[in-house]
N, C-alpha and C positions, 0 to 999 in steps of 0.2 A: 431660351435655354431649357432643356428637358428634365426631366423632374431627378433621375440622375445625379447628375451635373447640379442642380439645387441643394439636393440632401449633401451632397461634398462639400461646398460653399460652407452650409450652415452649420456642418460637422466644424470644418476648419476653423471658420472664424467666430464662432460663438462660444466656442472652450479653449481654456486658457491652457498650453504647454511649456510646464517649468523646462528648464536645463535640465533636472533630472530627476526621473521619472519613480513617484512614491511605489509602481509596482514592483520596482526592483528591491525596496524594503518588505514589501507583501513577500515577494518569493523570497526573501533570504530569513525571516522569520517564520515560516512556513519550514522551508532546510531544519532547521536550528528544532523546533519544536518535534518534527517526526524522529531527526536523531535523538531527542531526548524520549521521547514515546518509545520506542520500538528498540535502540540501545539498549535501554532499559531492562524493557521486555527478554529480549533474546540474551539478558544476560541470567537466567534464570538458571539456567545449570551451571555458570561458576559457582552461583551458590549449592547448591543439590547437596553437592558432596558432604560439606562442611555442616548442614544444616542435618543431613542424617546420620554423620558423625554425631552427631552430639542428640539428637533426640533419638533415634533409633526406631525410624520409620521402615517400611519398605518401599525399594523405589517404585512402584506401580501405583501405591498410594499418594504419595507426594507430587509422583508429575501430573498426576490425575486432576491436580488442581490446574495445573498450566492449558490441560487438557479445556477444563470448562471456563479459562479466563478466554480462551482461545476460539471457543464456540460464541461464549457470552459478549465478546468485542463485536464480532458479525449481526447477530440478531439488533445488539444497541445501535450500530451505525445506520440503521435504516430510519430507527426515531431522532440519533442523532441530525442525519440529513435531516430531516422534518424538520426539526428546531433551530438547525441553522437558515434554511429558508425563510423561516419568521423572524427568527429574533436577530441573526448574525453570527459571525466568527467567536468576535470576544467573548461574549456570552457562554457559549460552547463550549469553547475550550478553557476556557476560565474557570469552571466546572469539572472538565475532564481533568484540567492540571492540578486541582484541590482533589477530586477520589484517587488520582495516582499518586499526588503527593501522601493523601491518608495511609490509602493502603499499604505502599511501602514502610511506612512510619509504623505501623500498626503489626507488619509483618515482622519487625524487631521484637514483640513481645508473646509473639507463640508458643505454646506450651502443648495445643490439641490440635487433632486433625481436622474438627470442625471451623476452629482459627483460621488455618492456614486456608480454607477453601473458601469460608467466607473474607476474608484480608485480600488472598489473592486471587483468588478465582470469580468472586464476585467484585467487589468493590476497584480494583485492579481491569478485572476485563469490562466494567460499566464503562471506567476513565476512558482506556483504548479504543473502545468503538467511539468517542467522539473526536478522533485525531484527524484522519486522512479524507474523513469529507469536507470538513468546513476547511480544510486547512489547500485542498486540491481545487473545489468550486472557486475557492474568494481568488485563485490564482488565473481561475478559466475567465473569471469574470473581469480582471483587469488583461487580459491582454488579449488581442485576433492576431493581429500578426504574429510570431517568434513563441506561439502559447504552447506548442508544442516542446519546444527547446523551456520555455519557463516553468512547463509539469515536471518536465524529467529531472530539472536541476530541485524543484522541491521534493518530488517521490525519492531524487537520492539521497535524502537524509534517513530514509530507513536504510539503505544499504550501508550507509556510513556509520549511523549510529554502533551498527550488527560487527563492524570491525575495530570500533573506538572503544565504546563502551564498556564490552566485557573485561576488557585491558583492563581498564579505569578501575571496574568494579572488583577483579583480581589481587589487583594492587593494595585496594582497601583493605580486603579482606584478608590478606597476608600481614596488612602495616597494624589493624586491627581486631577485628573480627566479625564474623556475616551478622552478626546484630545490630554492630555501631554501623554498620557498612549501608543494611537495608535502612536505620534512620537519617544517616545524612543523605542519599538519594532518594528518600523522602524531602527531605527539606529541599535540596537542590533543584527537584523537577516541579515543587507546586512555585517557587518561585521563577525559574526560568519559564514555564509555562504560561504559567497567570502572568507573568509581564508582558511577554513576548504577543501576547493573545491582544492586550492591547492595542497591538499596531496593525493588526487585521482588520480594516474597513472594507465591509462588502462591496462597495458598488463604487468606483469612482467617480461616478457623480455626485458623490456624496461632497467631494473636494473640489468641487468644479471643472475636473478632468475629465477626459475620454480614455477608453480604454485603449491601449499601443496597437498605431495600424488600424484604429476604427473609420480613420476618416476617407477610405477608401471604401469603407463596406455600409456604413451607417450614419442613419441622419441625426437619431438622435440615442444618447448614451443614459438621458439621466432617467429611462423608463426599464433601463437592465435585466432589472429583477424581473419584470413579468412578460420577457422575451423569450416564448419558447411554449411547448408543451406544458400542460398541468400535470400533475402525478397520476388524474384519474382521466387523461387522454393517452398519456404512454403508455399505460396497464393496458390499456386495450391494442396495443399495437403490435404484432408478429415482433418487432424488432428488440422489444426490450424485452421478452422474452429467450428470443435467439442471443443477447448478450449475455444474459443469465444462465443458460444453459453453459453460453463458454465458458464463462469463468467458474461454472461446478467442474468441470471440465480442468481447469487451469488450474483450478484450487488441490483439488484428486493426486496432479502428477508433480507440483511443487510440493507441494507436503509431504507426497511419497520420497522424494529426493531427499528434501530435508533431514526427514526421521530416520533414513537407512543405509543413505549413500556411504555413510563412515561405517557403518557394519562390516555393510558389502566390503567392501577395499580390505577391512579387517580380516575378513573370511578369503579371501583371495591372497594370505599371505604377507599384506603390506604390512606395516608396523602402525602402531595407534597413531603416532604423531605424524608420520605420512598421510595417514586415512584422515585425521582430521583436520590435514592441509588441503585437500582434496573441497571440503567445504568451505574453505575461505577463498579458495582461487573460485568457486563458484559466487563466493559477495563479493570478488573485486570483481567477475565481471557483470555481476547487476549492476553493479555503480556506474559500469563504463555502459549499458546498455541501457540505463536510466534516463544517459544523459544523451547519450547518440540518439537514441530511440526516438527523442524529442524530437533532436533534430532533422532524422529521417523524414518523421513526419508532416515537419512545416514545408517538407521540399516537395515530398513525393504523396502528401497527403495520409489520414490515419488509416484510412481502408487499406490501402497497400502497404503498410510500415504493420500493420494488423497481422496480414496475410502474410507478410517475409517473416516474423519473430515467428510463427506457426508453423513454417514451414523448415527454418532451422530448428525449433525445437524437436519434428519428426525426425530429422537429421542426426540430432542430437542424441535422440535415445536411442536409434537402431545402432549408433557409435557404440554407445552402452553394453548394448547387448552383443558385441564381439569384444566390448574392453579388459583386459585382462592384467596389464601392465600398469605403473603407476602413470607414468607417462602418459596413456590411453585416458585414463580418470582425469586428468588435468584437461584434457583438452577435452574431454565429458565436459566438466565442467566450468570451463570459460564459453563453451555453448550455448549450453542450459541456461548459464548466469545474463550473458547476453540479451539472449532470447527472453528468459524473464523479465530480466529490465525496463524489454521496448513494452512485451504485455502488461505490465503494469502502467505503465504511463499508459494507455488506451484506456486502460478504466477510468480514468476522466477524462479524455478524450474524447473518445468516441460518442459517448454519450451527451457534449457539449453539441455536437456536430448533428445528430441524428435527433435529438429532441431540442433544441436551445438552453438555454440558460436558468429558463423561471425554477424549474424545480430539480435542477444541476444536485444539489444535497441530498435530498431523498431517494434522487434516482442514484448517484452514485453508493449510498449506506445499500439500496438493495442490491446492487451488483457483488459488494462488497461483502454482505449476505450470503452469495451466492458461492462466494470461491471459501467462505469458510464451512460449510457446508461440504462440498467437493474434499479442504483441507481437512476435515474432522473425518472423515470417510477412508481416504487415501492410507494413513500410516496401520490403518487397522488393517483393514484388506492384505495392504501387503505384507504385515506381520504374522496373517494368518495364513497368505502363502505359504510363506518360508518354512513355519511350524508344519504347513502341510506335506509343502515336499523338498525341504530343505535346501530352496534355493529361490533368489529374486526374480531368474530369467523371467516365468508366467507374470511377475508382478507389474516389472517392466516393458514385457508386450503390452499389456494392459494401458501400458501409460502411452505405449507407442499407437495404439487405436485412440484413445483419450483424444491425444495431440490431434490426429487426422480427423477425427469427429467435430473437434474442436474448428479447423481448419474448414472445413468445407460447409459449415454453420456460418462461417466471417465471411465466405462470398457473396452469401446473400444480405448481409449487412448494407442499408442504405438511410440517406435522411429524409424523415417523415414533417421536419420543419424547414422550413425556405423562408431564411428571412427577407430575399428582394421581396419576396409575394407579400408583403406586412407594409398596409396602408396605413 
């Protein structure tokens, strides 16, 4: 029998396969936790209003904190990664779910603007950077087969949170007000978090399992962890560089949409509550592209599911830039949303694929680096457009080059680890 046909055998019959499989707990507590991170998060301007009602801030100073929770989450994700590669999920996030529960807690009692930046700008954007690495790795690392379709249903919990949460958070703060509001989603996210962190075990070997679909690719599962590049053989490799570069790239022109699409629409005549529908049909269709994305992928592979969200998103902007009608902006952004959705799910991906497994956490925190970097860059430029010549078009071309630079950086994307060649 050839050696092949050996590593299948020993895969097969030497791990034990329940009826039903605990990665399906991993990815549905992994959901549950980004919607509660990232909900959270993007519920920040329900409160805005209500919190400068009453203190009498100005707004440039106050979002200026969202600003540096917003940078400070990307720099943290990259020591995050680090520390999940040693320690694990739980650990991690068990951590991240106690600074977010804090600082929410703690943003109930602001009185100065030094408060507010340190509550939520720091101790807020530390928690955040520990969410989407350990929580995307532990989900890379239980499945090879359908991994694709199980990133997209975890990464859709920030889209979902982004639709549910604000609601939530709305609600409080009308039934009571943004101070009781900010301490009980303090209490609510360090408890759903620090539990939920629990049931994230790194390696399924750890339980005597193999990972879903490994018995076709691998002989042996319970070495997981140290399958793949080290952090300081990727640094040196063209490719993780050219991943980094995309997503400053990705980071630049989702952030630009974010911060101004409802402007735009606004300035074009539409009504506010129009204009700020415009940004939610672009979260339903991350949700929906979160999850297809995935599934794209497992079919037709990441590199090509890479290269189509990239090449609709060029699609997408140049729509932009003749969109004029509300209608037009809708279907702007069910493109855009789409397209974002599959690119996000790549950033674990891809990087599972081109480097292996061993340092999945660190390598994803510095991708993750990278698009908030791009994302902290993007809503300035193009606000300083507009000031300049009172209009998005140049800001938008901008993004429309971004996207095709972006694009023709992912052709040369390939994998630098081979795990048949691993004796």
């Amino acid at each position: 029998m050839d050696e092949p046909n050996k590593q299948i055998n020993r895969a097969m019959n030497g791990v034990r396969q329940p009826p039903f499989f605990y990665g399906y707990i991993i990815v549905m507590a992994g959901f549950i936790i980004l919607v509660s991170m990232y909900g959270t998060l993007y519920s920040f301007g329900v409160f805005l209003k209500p919190m400068l009602g009453e203190l009498r801030w100005t707004r440039a100073m106050t979002s200026g904190a969202y600003s540096l929770c917003f940078l400070l989450s990307g720099v943290v994700a990259i020591a995050a990664g680090r520390l999940n590669d040693k320690f694990g999920p739980k650990a991690v996030l068990s951590c991240a779910g106690f600074l977010l529960g804090m600082g929410y807690f703690l943003m109930a009692k602001i009185t100065t603007p030094w408060e507010l930046y340190l509550y939520y700008g720091v101790i807020v954007g530390v928690g955040m950077g520990g969410g989407i690495a350990p929580s995307l790795s532990t989900v890379a690392k239980w499945f090879v087969k359908k991994r694709g379709l199980m990133t997209g249903i975890t990464i859709a919990g920030t889209a979902a949170g982004t639709l549910v949460t604000p609601l939530i958070a709305n609600w409080l703060i009308s039934t009571y007000n943004w101070r009781t509001s900010f301490t009980l989603i303090g209490i609510a996210v360090f408890i759903l978090i620090g539990g939920l962190a629990q049931l994230l075990i790194p390696n399924p070997g750890r339980k005597g399992l193999s990972p879903y679909g490994s018995e076709a690719v691998m002989a042996d599962t319970s070495n997981l962890d140290v399958a793949g590049l080290s952090l300081r053989e990727a640094v040196r490799t063209a490719q993780l560089w050219i991943l980094f570069v995309i997503y400053v790239f990705v980071g630049f022109f989702v952030q630009v949409i974010i911060a101004h699409v409802v402007i735009h629409a606004t300035g074009l005549g539409i009504s506010a509550i129009s204009a700020a529908s415009v940004l939610s049909v672009a979260g339903v269709g991350s949700l929906v592209g979160r999850i297809m994305g995935g599934g794209v992928s497992d079919r037709f592979g990441n590199k090509p599911a890479m290269i189509a969200a990239l090449i609709l998103t060029v699609a997408g902007f140049i729509w932009l830039l003749v969109a004029r009608e509300l209608w037009m902006l809708y279907i702007f952004a069910m493109i855009f949303g789409i397209a974002y959705g599959e690119i996000l799910c790549m950033m674990s991906l891809l990087p599972a694929e081109v480097f292996g497994l061993r340092s999945q956490g660190v390598i994803l925190g510095i991708i993750l680096f990278a698009s908030t970097i791009g994302g902290s860059i993007g809503p300035i430029v193009a606000g300083r457009i507009f000031d300049i010549t009172g209009s998005y078009q140049i800001a938008f071309m901008i993004c429309v080059v971004a996207a095709i630079a972006g694009l023709i950086l992912a052709i040369f994307i390939r994998p630098v680890y081979h795990p048949a060649n691993v004796k």
